[in-house]
Legacy VTK file of the C-alpha trace (Angstrom):
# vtk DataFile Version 3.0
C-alpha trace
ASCII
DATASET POLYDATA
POINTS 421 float
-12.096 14.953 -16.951
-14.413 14.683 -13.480
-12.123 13.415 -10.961
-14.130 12.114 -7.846
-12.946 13.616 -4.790
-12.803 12.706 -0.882
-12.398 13.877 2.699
-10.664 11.566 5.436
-11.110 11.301 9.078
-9.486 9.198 11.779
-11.303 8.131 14.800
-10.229 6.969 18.364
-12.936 4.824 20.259
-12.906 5.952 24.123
-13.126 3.082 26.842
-16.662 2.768 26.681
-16.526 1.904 23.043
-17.850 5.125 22.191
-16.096 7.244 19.607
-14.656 10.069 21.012
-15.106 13.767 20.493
-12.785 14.624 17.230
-10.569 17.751 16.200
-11.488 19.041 12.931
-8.905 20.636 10.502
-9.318 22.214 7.051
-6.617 21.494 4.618
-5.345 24.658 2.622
-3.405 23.517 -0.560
-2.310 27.023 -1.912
-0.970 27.376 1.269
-0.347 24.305 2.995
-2.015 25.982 6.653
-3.952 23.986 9.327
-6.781 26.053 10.735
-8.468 24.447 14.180
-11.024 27.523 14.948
-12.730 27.182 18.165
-16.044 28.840 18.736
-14.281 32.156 19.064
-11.629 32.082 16.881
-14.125 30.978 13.981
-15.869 34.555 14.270
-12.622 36.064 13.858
-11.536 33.490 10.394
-14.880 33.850 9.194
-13.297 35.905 6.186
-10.462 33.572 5.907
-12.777 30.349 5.842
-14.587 32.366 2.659
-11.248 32.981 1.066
-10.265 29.028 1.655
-13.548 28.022 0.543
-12.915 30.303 -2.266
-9.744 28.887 -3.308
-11.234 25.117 -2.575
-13.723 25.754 -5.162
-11.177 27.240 -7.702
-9.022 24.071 -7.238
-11.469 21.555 -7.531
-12.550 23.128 -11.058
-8.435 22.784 -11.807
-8.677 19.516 -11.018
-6.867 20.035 -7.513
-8.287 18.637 -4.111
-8.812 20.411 -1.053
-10.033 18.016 2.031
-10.841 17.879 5.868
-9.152 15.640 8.483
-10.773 14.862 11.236
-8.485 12.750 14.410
-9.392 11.430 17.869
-6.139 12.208 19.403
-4.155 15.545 18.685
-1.457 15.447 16.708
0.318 15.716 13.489
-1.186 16.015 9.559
-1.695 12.551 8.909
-2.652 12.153 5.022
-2.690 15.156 2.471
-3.683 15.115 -1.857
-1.638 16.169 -4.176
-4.009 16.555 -7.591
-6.656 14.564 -6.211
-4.390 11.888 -4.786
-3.837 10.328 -1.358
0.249 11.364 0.013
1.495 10.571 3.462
2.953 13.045 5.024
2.715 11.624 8.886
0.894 8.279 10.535
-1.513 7.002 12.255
-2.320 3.915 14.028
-6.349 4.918 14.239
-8.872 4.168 12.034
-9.128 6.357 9.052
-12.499 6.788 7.047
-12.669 8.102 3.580
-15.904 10.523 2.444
-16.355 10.761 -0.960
-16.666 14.692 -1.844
-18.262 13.793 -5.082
-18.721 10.111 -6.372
-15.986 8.294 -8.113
-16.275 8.574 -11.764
-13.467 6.089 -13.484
-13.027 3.152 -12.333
-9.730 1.025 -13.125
-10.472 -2.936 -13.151
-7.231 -5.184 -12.782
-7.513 -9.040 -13.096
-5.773 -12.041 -11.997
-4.964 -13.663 -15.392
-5.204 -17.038 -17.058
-8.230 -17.647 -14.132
-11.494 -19.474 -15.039
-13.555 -17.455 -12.618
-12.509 -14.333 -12.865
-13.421 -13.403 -16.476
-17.209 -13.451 -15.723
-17.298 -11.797 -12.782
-15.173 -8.853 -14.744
-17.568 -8.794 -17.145
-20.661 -8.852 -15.179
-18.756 -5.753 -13.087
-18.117 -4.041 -16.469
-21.884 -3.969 -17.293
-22.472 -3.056 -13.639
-20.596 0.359 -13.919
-21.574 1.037 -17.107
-25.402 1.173 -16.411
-24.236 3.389 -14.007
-22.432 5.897 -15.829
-18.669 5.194 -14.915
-15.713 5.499 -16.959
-14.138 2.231 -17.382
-10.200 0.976 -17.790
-8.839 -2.035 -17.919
-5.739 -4.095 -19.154
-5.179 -3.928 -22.981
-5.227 -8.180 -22.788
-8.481 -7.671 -20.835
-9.957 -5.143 -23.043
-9.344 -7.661 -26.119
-10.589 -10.736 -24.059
-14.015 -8.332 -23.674
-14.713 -7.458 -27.128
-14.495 -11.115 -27.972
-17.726 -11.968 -26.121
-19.205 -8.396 -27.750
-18.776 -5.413 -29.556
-20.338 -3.531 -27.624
-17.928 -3.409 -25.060
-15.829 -0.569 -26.999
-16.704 1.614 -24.629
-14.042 -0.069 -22.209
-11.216 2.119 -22.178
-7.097 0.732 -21.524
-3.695 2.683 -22.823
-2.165 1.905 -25.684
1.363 2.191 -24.656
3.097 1.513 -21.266
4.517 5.078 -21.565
0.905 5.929 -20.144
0.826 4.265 -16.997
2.619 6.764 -15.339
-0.635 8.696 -15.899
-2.993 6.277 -14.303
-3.188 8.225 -11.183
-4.988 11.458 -13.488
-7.630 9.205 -14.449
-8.769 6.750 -12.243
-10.620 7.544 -8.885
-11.080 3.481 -8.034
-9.174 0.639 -8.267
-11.100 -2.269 -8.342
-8.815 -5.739 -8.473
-9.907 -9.332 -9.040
-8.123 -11.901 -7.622
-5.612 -12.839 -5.286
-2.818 -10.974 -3.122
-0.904 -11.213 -6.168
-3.247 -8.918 -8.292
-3.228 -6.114 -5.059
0.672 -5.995 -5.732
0.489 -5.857 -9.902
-2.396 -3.125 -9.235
-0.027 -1.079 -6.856
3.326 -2.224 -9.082
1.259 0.032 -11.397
1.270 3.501 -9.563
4.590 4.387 -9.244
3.329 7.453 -7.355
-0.131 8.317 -5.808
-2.299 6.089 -5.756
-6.486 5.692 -6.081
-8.333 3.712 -3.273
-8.462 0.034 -3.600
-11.177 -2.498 -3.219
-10.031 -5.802 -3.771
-12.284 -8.960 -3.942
-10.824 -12.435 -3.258
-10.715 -14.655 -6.059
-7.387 -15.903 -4.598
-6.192 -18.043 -1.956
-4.915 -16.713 1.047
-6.570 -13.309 0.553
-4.668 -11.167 3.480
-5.547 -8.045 1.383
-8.441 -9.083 -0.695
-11.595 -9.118 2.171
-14.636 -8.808 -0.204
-16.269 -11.848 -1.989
-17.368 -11.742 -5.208
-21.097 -12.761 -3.505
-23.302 -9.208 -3.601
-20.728 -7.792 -5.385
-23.590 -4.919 -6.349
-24.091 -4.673 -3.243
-20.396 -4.296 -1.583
-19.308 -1.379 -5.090
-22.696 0.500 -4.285
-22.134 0.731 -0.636
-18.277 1.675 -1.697
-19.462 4.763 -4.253
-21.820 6.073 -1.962
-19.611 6.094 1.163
-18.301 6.758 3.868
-15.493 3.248 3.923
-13.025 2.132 6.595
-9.393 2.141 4.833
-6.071 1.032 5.777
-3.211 3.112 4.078
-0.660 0.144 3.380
2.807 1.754 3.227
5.541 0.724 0.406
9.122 0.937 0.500
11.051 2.993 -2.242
14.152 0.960 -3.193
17.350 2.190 -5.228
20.404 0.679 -6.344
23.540 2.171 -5.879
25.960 0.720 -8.403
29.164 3.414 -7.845
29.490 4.466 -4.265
31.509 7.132 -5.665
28.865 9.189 -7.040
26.238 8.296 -4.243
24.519 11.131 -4.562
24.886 11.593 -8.104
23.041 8.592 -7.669
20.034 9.579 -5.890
18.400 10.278 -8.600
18.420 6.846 -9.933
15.175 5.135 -10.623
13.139 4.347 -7.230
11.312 0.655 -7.372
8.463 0.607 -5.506
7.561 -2.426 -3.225
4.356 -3.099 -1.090
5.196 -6.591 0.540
8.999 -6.858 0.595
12.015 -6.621 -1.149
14.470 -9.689 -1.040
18.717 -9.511 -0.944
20.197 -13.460 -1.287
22.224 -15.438 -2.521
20.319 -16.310 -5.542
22.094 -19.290 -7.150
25.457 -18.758 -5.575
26.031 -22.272 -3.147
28.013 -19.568 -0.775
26.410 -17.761 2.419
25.812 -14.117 1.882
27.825 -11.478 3.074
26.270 -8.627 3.461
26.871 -5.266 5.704
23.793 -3.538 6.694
23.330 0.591 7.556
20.346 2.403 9.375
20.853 6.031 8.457
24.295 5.917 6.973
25.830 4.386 10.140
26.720 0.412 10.226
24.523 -1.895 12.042
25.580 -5.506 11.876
26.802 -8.220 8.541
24.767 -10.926 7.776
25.825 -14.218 6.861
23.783 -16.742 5.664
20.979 -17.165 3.186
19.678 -13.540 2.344
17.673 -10.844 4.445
14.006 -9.421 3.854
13.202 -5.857 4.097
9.192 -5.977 4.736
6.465 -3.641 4.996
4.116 -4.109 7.662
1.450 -4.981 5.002
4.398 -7.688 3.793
4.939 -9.032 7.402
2.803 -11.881 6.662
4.136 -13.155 3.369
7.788 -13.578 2.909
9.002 -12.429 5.902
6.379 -14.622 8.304
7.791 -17.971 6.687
11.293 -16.685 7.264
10.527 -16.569 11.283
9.209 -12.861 11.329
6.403 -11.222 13.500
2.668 -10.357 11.890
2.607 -6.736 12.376
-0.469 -5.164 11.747
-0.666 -2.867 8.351
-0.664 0.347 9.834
1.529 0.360 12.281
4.547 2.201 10.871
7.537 0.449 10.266
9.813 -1.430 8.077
10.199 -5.449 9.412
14.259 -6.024 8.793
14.353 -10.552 8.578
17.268 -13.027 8.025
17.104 -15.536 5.906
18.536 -18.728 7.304
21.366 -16.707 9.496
24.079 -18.651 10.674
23.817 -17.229 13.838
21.822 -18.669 16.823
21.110 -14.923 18.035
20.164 -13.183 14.672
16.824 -12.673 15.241
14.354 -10.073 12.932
13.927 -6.194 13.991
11.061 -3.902 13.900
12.724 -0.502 12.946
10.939 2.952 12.457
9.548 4.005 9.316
11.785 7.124 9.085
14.921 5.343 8.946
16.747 4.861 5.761
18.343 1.504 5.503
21.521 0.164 3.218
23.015 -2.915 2.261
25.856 -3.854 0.838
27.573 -6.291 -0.960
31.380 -5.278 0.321
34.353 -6.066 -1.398
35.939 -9.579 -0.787
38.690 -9.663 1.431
40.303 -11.732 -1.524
40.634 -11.939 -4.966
38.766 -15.834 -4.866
36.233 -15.199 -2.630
32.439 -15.202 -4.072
30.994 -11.868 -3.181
27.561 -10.896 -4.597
23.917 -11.404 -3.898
20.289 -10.825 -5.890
17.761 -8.642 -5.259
14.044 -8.754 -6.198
11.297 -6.660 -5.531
8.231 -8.218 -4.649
8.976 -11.435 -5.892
9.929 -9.845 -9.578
12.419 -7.810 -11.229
15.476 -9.913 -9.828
19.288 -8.217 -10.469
22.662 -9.054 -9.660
24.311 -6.827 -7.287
28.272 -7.302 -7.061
31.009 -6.537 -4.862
30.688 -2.396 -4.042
26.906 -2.130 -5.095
24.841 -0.626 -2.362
20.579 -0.786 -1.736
18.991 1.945 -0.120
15.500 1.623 0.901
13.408 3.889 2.636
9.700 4.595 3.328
7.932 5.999 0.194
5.582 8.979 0.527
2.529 7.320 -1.185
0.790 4.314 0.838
-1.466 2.129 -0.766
-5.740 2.845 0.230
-7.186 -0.576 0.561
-10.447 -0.776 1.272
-11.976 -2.350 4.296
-14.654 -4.661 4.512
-15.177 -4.154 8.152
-12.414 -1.979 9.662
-8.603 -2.755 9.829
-8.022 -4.263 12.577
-11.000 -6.739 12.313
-10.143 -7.415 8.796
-6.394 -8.085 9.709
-7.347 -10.523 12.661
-9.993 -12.356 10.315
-7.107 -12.617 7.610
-4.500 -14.785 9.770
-7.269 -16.310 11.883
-8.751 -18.242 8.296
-5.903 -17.951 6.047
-3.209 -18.985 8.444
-5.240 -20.727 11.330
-3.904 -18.725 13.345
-3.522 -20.464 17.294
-5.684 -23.029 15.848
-6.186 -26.143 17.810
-8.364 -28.771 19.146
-9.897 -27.420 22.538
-8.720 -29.520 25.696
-10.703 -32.617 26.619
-12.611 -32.145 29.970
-12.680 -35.398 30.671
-10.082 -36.716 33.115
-9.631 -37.193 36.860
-11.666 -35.152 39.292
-9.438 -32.948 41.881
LINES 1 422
421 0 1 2 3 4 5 6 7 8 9 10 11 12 13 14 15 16 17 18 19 20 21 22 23 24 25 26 27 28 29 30 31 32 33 34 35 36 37 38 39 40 41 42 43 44 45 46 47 48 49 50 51 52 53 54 55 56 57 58 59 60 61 62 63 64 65 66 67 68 69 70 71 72 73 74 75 76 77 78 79 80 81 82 83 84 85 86 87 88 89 90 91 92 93 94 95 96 97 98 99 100 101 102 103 104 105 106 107 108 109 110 111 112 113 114 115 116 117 118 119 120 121 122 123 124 125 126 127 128 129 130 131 132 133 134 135 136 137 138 139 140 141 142 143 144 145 146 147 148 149 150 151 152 153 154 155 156 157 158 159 160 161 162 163 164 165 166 167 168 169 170 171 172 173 174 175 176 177 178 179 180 181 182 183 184 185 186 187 188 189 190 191 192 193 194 195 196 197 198 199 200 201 202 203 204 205 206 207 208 209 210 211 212 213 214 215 216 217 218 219 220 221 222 223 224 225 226 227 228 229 230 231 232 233 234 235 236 237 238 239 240 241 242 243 244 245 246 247 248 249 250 251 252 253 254 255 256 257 258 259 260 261 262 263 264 265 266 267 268 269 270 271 272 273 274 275 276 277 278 279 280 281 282 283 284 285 286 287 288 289 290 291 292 293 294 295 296 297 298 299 300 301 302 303 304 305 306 307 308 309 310 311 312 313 314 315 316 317 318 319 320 321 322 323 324 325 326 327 328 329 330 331 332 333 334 335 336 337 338 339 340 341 342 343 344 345 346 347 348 349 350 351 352 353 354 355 356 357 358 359 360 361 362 363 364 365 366 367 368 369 370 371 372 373 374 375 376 377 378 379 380 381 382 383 384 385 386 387 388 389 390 391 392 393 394 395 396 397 398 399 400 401 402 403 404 405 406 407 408 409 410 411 412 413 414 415 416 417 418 419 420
């Protein structure tokens, strides 16, 4: 199938406001080279720049992606593909912008369910991209819900199995959710791997990563195929449970859960205080006692983690947001730690044979399990962020996002009336 394809560049605005000059690289997948020619050295790679273009060309047709990066500031890859498909490989705290090589052709439409607004506005989206040519997926209940109001919807595509959502990623260029923050996290829960650009539009409450409005909706998706868009690559955590410490790493290949807000350790519906023993990189940091402790993304910083007495942190700066639950401890207070760090905790052993010693774990608010005495969770920084799309730019959209959801440093202005100095 015609997989739409896309270039992204990173800019740095200068003190004047001004963007400044950029560094352009070209992105070799056969070989995995960075080429920054000047003026002289591009006389001299003239031939290799026809072999790469060459090879671009023959990868594209295999259904592989070859793509520029453009930066403000020097410094490492930031973002490479893998079959079409966005795949950290370093960071960046600067504005990226995504150019569509080719236009997206399939679309993948996820909706908040049992809503009463949402079902027209996926419908009137589903006739949208249709007149336009696009390939169209959506959920099998969604799918069922559209050929009720016509048969001649059939052209609607979904999978038939969940054994074929691993293979979401092949298909789908877009992601297009309706909803809440809750549908951003099923949509992501989804690609257990690379994942397609996201634009989200806010048929939620809150809405800290849904910025469009379902107002000019034809409007907002035609400006969004055409391109260029502002994106913010939201980073996930990769989780896994370690159930023999034993066989460690015979356990590393265990199955890696994928979270994009948080994932939760507490007590679940134990009356005790937790006990848990936390590790940054295999060495020990510090126990917690009390009611549990959050391990947040960035992007999660303002869900879970906020209410628990964490700091908003901006979605791309890199980082994983370590908060206690309810510590009982007046000096416990919640870490920013580098994304590069791999962090563990444990449920240890009880010192006796009476003492309570185990905790739950959910990711992202689902999938809760037991751990017991001895089991261990490793979580790290996954290799595939999530591409949401950006109604203005990131940081703009970020600010707006606590400012009305959260009323942020809200409050009535002081009165001027008063005594006279």
């Amino acid at each position: 199938m015609e997989m739409g394809t896309f270039s992204l560049t990173s800019t740095l605005d200068d003190a004047s406001g001004s963007p400044s000059q950029t560094d352009k690289n070209f992105i070799d997948l056969a070989s995995g080279t960075v080429a920054k020619p000047s003026t002289q050295a591009a006389e001299e790679e003239a031939p290799a720049q026809a072999e790469a273009a060459e090879q671009k060309l023959k990868f594209e047709q295999q259904g592989f992606v070859s793509f520029e990066l453009t930066w403000g500031s020097k410094g490492k890859d930031i973002v490479s593909f893998e079959k079409g498909n966005i795949k950290t490989a370093g960071h960046t705290s600067e504005q990226i912008t995504l150019t569509w090589k080719s236009e997206p052709q399939t679309v993948l439409i996820i909706t908040k369910p049992n809503s009463d607004t949402v079902p027209d506005l996926c419908e009137d989206i589903v006739s949208w991209l249709y007149m336009r040519k696009k390939k169209i997926y959506v959920q099998p209940s969604v799918r069922g819900e559209l050929l009720g109001i016509s048969s001649s919807f059939k052209f609607v595509k979904t999978w038939q199995d969940e054994r074929e959502i691993p293979d979401l990623h092949k298909k789908v260029d877009l992601v297009i959710t309706l909803g809440g923050d809750g549908t951003v996290l099923w949509a992501a829960s989804l690609f257990q791997g690379p994942v397609p650009p996201v634009v989200s539009f806010n048929l939620g409450s809150l809405g800290f990563m849904t910025p469009f409005s379902r107002d000019g909706y034809k409007k907002q998706l035609e400006s969004i195929l055409k391109g260029p868009i502002r994106i913010t690559l939201r980073r996930r955590l990769q989780c896994q449970i370690v159930r023999d410490l034993a066989a460690e790493n015979e356990n590393a290949t265990a199955k890696k859960i994928f979270v994009l807000n948080e994932v939760t350790i507490d007590r679940g519906q134990s009356p005790y205080l937790t006990n848990l023993k936390c590790y940054c990189d295999d060495k020990y940091v510090t126990s917690v006692q009390g009611d549990g402790l959050i391990l947040s993304t960035t992007s999660g910083s303002t869900a879970y983690s906020l209410a628990a007495g964490g700091s908003m942190v901006h979605p791309q700066v890199p980082g994983i947001v370590l908060t206690p639950i309810c510590p009982h401890s007046l000096s416990f207070r919640p870490l920013i730690l580098p994304d590069h760090v791999v962090i563990g905790v444990k449920v240890p052993n009880p010192r006796t044979p009476s003492r309570h010693s185990s905790a739950s774990v959910s990711f992202d608010g689902k999938g809760r399990q037991e751990l017991t005495a001895g089991n261990k969770l490793k979580c790290s920084m996954a290799p595939w962020p999530v591409p949401t799309i950006c109604l203005n730019d990131s940081t703009r959209d970020f600010l707006c996002s606590i400012l009305e959801g959260l009323h942020w440093n809200q409050r009535k202005t002081q009165s001027s009336d008063g005594p006279t100095q």
